[in-house]
C-alpha positions in Angstrom: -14.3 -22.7 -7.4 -12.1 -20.9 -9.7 -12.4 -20.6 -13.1 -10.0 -21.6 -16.1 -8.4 -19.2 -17.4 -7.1 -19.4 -21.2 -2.9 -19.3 -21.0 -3.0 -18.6 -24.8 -4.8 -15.6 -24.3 -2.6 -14.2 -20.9 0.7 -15.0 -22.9 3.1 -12.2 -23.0 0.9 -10.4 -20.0 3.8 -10.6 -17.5 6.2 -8.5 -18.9 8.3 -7.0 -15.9 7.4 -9.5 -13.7 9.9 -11.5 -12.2 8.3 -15.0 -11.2 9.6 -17.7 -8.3 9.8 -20.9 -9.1 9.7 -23.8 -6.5 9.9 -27.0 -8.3 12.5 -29.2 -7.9 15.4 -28.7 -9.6 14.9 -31.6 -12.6 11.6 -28.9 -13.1 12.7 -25.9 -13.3 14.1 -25.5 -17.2 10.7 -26.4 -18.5 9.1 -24.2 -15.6 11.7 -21.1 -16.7 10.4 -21.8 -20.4 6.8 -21.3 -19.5 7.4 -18.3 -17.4 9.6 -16.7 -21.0 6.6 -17.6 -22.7 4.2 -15.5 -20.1 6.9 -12.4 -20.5 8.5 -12.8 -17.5 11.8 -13.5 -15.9 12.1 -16.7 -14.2 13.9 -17.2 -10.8 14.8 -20.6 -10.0 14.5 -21.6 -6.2 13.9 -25.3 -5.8 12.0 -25.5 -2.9 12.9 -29.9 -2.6 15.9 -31.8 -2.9 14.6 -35.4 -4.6 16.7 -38.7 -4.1 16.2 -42.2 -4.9 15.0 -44.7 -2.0 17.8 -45.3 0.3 17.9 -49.2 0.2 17.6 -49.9 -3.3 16.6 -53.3 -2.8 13.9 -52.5 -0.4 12.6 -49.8 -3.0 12.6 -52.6 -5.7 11.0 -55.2 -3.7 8.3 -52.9 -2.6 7.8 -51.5 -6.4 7.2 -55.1 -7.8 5.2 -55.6 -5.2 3.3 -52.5 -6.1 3.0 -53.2 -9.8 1.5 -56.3 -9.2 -1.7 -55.1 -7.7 -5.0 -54.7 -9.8 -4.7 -50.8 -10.1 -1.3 -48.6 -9.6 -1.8 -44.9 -8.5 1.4 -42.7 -9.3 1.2 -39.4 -7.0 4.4 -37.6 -8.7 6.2 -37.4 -11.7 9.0 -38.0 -9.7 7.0 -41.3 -8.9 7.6 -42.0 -12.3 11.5 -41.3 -12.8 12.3 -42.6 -9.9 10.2 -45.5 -10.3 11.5 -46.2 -14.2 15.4 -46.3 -12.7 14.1 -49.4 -10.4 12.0 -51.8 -12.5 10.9 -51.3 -16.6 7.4 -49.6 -17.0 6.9 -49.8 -20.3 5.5 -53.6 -20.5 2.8 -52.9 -17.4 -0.7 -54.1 -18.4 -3.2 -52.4 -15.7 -5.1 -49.9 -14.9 -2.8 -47.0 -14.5 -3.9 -43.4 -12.8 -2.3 -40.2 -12.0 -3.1 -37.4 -9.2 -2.5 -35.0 -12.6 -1.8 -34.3 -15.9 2.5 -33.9 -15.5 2.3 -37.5 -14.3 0.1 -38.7 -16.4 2.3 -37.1 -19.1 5.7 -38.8 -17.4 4.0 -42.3 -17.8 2.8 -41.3 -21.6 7.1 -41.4 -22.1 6.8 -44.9 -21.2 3.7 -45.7 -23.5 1.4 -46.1 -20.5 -2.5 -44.1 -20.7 -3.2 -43.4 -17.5 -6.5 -42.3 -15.8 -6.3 -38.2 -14.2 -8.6 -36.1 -12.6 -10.0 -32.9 -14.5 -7.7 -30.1 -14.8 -9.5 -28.0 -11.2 -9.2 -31.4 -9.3 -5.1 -32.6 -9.8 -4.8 -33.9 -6.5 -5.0 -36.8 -3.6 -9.0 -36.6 -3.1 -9.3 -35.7 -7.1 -7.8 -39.1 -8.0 -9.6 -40.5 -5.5 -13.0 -39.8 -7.3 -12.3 -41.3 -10.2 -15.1 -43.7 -11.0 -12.9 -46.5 -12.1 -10.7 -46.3 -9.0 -13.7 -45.7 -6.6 -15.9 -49.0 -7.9 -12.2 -51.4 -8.1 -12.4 -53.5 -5.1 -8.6 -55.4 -5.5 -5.0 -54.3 -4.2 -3.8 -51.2 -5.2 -0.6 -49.8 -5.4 0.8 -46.4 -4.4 4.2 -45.0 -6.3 5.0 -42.3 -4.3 7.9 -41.1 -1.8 7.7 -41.0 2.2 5.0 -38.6 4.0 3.3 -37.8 0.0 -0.2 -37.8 -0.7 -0.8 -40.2 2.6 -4.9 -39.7 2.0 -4.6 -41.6 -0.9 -3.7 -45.0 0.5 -6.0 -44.4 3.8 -8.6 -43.5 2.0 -8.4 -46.6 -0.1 -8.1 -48.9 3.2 -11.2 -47.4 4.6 -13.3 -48.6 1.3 -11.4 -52.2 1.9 -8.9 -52.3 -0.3 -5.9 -53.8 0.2 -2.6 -50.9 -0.1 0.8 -51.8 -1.1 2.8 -48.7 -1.5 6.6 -48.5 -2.8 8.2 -45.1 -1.6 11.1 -44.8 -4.5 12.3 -41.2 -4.2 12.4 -39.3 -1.0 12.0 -35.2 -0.7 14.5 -33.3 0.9 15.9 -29.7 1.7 16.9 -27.8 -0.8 20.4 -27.5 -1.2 21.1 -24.3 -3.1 23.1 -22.2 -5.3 25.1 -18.8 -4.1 23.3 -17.4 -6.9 19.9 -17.9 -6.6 19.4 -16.8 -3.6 20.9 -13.4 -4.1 19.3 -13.4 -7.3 15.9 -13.1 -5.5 17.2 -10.9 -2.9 18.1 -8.7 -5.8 14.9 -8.8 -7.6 12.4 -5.9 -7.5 8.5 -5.6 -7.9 6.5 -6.9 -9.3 7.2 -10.6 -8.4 5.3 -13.5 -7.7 5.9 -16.9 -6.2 4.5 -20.6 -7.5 3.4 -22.8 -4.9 2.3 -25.9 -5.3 3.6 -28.1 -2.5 3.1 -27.2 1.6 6.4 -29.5 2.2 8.7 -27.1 -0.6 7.1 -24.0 0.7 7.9 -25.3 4.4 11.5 -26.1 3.5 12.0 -22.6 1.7 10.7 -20.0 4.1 13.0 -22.6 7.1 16.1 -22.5 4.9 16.2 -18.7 3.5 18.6 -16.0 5.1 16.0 -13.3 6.9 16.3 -11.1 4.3 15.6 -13.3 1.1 12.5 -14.7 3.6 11.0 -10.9 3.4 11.4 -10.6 -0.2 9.5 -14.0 -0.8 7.0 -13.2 1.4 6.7 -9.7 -0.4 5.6 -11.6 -3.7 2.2 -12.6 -4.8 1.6 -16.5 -4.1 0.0 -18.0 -6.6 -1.3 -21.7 -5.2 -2.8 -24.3 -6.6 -5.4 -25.5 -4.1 -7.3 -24.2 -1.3 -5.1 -25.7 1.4 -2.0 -24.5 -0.4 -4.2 -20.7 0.1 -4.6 -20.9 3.6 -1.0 -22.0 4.7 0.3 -19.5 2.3 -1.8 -16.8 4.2 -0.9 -18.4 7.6 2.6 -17.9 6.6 2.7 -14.7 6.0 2.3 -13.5 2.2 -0.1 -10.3 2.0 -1.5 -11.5 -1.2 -2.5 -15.1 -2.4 -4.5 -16.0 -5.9 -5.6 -19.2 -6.3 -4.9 -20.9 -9.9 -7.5 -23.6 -11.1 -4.5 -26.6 -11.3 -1.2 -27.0 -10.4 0.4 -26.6 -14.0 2.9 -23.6 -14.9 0.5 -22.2 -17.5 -2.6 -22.3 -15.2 -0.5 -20.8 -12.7 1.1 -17.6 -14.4 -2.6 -17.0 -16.6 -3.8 -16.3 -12.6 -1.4 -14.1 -12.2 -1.9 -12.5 -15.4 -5.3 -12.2 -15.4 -5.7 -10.8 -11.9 -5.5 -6.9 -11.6 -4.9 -6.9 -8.4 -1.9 -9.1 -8.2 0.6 -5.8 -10.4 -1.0 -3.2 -7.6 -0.1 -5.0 -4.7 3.3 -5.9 -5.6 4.2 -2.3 -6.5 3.0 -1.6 -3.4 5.7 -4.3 -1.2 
């Protein structure tokens, strides 16, 4: 497993670098923030395209329905924004948990505490270990958009509970700007790429002109799981750290505490 590393202490350790950032685009100022912070230059790339449901009403009958169940499980942020335009969170009283710490943060903005995993464990099976979801035994419902985090509600059908999940956003190809891509066609080693999501990463490396596909490829992936490592290497990048979660900072302290990660990008 990989360790935690301290972002305080990596700040200002990426001077130079330029750094990728795939989050969608409501993401990426906070995201270009963090990677300042680090020393870096950020290079926004939005690697998703996030709408609302397309039949409102369906999305709203599906979310009340979801809301009303013992437990709710919200898989995204996004979950949360998208789920806050449909019905009013802030008067929910249940048991509340998110697959990490940015949605558990989005539902604090709504004065909801909500149950996460630990900082090495922000995802589908993390949540899913929770003792005080693993030992409910009443409906639960799933916030979430179409083809996310589907383990989750299996999972919680194979222990007998009853599902209802509301899909109120839906991810879609990115739809960029002129100037981002030739921004990273125009960047130079070192750089580095932040994955956290197969289905942005998938979309990018589909959607980008030949050459700005090389020049991604040519970064360092950083990724935020083990599954994220091996379909990162199966795509093609020469060099791929693994962070301990999917945050920003734990992210870029990888990169900036791994001395191979500036040796290998001078090298692409």
């Amino acid at each position: 497993m990989t360790e935690a590393v301290d972002s305080g202490a990596a700040a200002g350790r990426l001077h130079g670098w330029a750094v990728v950032c795939l989050r969608p685009r409501a993401d990426q100022r906070a995201a270009a923030a963090a990677v300042r912070a680090f020393g870096a230059r950020p290079l926004a790339l939005p690697g998703l395209r996030l709408e609302r449901a397309p039949e409102p009403q369906a999305a709203r009958a599906a979310l009340a329905a979801a809301l009303d169940c013992d437990d709710a499980v919200f898989t995204s942020p996004a979950a949360v924004r998208f789920a806050a335009r449909v019905l009013p969170l802030s008067d929910m009283r249940k048991r509340m948990f998110a697959v990490g710490s940015g949605t558990a943060a989005a539902l604090r903005a709504h004065g909801l505490d909500a149950k996460q995993p630990p900082p090495d464990a922000m995802h589908g099976d993390g949540v899913l270990a929770l003792p005080e979801l693993a030992a409910g035994t009443g409906p639960v419902g799933i916030v979430t958009a179409p083809g996310g985090r589907d383990a989750i509600p299996a999972t919680l059908r194979a222990r007998g509970r009853a599902v209802r999940v509301a899909e109120v956003y839906r991810r879609l190809p990115p739809r960029w700007r002129r100037a981002e891509v030739a921004a990273l066609v125009g960047s130079t080693p070192p750089r580095a790429v932040l994955v956290t999501s197969a289905q942005a990463l998938r979309y990018v490396l589909d959607a980008l002109p030949t050459p700005a596909r090389a020049t991604l490829l040519a970064s360092v992936a950083v990724v935020s799981s083990d599954r994220l490592r091996a379909i990162a290497s199966d795509a093609g990048f020469a060099h791929v750290l693994r962070a301990p979660s999917p945050t920003i900072d734990a992210l870029l302290a990888a990169l900036a505490a791994d001395p191979r990660a500036a040796s290998t990008a001078e090298r692409a």
